[in-house]
Structures are given as C-alpha cells and as structure tokens.
N, C-alpha and C positions, 0 to 999 in steps of 0.2 A: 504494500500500500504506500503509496509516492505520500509523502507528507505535502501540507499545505503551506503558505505563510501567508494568515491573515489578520489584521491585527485589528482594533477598533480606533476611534479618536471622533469627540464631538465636533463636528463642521465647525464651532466658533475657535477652537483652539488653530493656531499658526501650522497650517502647509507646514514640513519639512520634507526635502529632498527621499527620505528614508522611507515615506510612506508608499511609496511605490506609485499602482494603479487606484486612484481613489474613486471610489463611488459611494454615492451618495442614495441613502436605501430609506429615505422619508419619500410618503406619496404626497406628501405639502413643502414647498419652498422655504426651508428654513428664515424666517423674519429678522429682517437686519442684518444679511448676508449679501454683496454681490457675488456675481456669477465669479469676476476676478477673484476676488476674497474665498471662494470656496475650493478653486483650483483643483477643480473634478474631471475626473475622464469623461466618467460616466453619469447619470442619474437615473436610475434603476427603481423610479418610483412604482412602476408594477409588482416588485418584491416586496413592500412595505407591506405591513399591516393592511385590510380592508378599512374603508372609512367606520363602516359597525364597531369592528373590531376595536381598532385605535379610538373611538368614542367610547366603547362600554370602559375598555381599560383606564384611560385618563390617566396615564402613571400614576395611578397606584398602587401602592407595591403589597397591599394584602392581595390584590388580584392577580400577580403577577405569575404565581405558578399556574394559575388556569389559562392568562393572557400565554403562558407559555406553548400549553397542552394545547393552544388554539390555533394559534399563530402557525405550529410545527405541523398543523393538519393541514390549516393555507397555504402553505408553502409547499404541498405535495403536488396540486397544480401547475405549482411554479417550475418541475421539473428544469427546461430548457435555461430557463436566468440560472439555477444557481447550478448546473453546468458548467454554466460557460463562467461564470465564477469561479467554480474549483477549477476549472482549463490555466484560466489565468493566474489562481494562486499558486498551481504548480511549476509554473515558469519562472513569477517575480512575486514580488511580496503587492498587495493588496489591502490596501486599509477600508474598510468600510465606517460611511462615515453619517454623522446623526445629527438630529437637533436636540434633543430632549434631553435634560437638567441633569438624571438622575445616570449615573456614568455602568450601575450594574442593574436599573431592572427597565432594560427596553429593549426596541425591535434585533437592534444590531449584535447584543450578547445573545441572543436566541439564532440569527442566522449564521452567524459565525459557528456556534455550535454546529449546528446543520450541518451546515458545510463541510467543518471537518471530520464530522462522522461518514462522509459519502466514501 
C-alpha cells in the first residue's frame, strides 16, 4: 500500500511553499479570503459536506462523531474526487484546506482520514 502525504491547514493561515497541491474542500467560499490569498490548485467544493449536512452539524462538536459517520457515507459517492486525491497525494504532498475555526472536528480531518484509508 503506497503511503499518502496529506496534510491539513485552515485556508486563513499563510501558503507555505511545503504544502504542496492545495485544495480547498469547503462547498462555500471561505469569507474574507481572496482567490490570491488562498493560493489553491484546486476547489473541490463537490467533496464538502452537503449543504443538510454542514447545516444540521454547525460545528459542533457533540455532533461531531455522527457528522463523522455521515459525512464518511457522502463521501462514498464521491468515489472519483477522492481518487484523484489519493493519485495526487501519492506523487506530492497535498494539503487540504478549510474554513472552519475549530482545527480537529471538521470536514477536512474526516476526508483526510478517508483518504488514507483507501
């Protein structure tokens, strides 16, 4: 099994050269972010949470194990993105990247997991 390198990092923290291929895995445009400033390959907002989904959740984090068990079932859909996700983590490193505050109970620690379990 090829290892992965994926790593996380909230969309408002600073680009570094290190992050590799960055996408961007919200289905809403991060607020008070330009396009410049987020310095994304990608935006891969069909991988995000469902708008249901990311409403009932609301970060927070007593929900979060269910938002998990939920999430990881929309995401079987998603087969082809996060393919080509792990295609790409296995070449170069891959940071996927977020809006939301709370840095361990949101979309991106969930698909990342995913991911490296493929």
């Amino acid at each position: 099994m090829a290892s992965v390198n994926i790593s996380i990092k909230r969309i408002y923290e600073e680009s570094s050269p290190t992050d590799g291929y960055r996408i961007l895995v919200d289905r809403v445009w991060p607020r008070g972010v330009s396009k410049e400033k987020a310095n994304i390959e990608e935006w891969m907002k069909e991988i995000a949470p469902s708008t249901p989904l990311r409403k009932w959740f609301n970060h927070e984090v007593d929900k979060y194990a269910e938002f998990k068990k939920k999430y990881s079932e929309e995401l079987k859909s998603n087969k082809e993105l996060l393919e080509k996700i792990h295609a790409i983590a296995k070449k170069q490193q891959v940071t996927l990247t977020y809006g939301a505050k709370d840095e361990e109970h949101n979309q991106a620690v969930v698909l990342k997991e995913v991911i490296e379990r493929m």
